[in-house]
N, C-alpha and C positions, 0 to 999 in steps of 0.2 A: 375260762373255766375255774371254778372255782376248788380251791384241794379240802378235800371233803375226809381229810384224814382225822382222828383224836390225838389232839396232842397232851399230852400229858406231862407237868413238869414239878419237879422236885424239889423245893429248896430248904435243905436242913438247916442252913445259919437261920432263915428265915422262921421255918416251922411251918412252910406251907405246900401246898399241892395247888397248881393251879391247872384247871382242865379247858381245853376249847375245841369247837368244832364249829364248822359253819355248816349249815343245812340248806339245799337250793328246795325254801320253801318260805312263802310270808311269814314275816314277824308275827301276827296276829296268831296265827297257826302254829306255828313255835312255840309261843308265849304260852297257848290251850296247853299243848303239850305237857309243858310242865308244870302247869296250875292245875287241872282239875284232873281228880283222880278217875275217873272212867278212861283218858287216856293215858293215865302214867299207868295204871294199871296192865295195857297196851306192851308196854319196852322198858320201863325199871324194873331188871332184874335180868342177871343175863343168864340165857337159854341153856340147862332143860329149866332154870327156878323163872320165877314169875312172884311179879307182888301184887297182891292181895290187900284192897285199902280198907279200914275197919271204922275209922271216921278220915275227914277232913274238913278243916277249916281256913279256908287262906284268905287269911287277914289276921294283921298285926296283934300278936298278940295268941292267935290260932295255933294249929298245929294238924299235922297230917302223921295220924298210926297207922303203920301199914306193918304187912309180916313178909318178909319173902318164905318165899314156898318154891320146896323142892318135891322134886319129883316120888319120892315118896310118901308127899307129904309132912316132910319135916318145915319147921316154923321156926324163922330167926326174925323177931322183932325190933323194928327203929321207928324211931319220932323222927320229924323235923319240924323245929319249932320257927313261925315266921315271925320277926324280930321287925323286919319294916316291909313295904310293898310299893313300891312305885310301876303302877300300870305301864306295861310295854317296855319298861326300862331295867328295872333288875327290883330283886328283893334279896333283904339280906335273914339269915337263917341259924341256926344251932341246928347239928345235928350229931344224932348218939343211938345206938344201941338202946335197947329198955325188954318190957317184958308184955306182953299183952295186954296189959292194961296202961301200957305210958310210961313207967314208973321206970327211970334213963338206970341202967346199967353202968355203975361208976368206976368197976373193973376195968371197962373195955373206952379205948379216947371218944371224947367229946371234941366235936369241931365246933367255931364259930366259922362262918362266911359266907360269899355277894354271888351270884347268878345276874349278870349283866347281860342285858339282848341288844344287840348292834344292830340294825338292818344295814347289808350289804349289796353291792352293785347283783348280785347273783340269789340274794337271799338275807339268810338270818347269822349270824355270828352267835355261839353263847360262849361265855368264860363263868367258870366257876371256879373262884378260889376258895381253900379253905386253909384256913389257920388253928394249929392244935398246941397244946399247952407245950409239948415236949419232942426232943426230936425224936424219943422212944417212942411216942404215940406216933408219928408219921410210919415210923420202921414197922410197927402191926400192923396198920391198915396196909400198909405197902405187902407184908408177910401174910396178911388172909387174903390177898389180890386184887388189890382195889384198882389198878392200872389194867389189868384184861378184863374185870369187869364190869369198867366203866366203858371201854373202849367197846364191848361187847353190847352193852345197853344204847348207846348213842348208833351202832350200826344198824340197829334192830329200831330204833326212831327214823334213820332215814329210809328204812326201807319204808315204813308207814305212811310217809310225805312221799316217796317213789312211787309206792301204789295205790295212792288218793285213799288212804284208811283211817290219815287223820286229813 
């Protein structure tokens, strides 16, 4: 069996966060999952907020505006700009904060990094690292909660492969 936990890991000398979870679901399926936006739309964003995709384009070069949305109706916008794309095997990314229309938010950290997809004896492996300019910029995303709400968005993807939704 495979531990279907998120792990989450921290490293300030470094400047990075590196996240992983296995999924007991095809790579192929996985891979959908976080390429096209009618299923990220699906579990990016963790629960009561939901994202909301405004374009996407994924290919090199592309990029995916989406807004998370709270249950209010409140709107926090991010890009993530796609830097390279190797089919089934990872793409690498920027990703930032911005405003409705694109336009990155320089206030708030800028990440670069790689979304790697493993196929495992049980399923799918992803890691995703990211690398930020400072280790103040890791400390905010870490201080708006990016570790329970990531940890929350990947649970809310395997329940999706759990109940054949993706």
């Amino acid at each position: 069996m495979s531990n279907n936990k998120t792990q989450v890991v921290k490293d300030l000398k470094e400047k990075s966060i590196l996240v992983s979870r296995e999924f007991n679901a095809p790579l192929a399926k996985v891979w959908r999952a976080y390429t096209e936006s009618e299923l990220l739309d699906q579990w990016w964003g963790p629960s009561p907020w939901r994202a909301e995709t405004k374009f996407m384009n994924f290919t090199p070069g592309g990029f995916w505006l989406y807004a998370m949305v709270g249950p209010e109706d409140q709107r926090h916008w991010a890009r993530m700009n796609y830097i390279s794309i190797s089919h089934h095997s990872n793409f690498e990314i920027e990703d930032a904060f911005c405003d409705e229309n694109g336009t990155i938010n320089t206030e708030l950290p800028v990440s670069k990094g790689k979304n790697v997809f493993t196929q495992t004896e049980n399923g799918t492996r992803v890691e995703f690292k990211m690398i930020y300019p400072t280790e103040a910029d890791i400390q905010t995303i870490v201080e708006m909660g990016f570790e329970q709400g990531i940890t929350m968005c990947l649970d809310q993807l395997e329940e999706l492969f759990k109940t054949n939704k993706i």
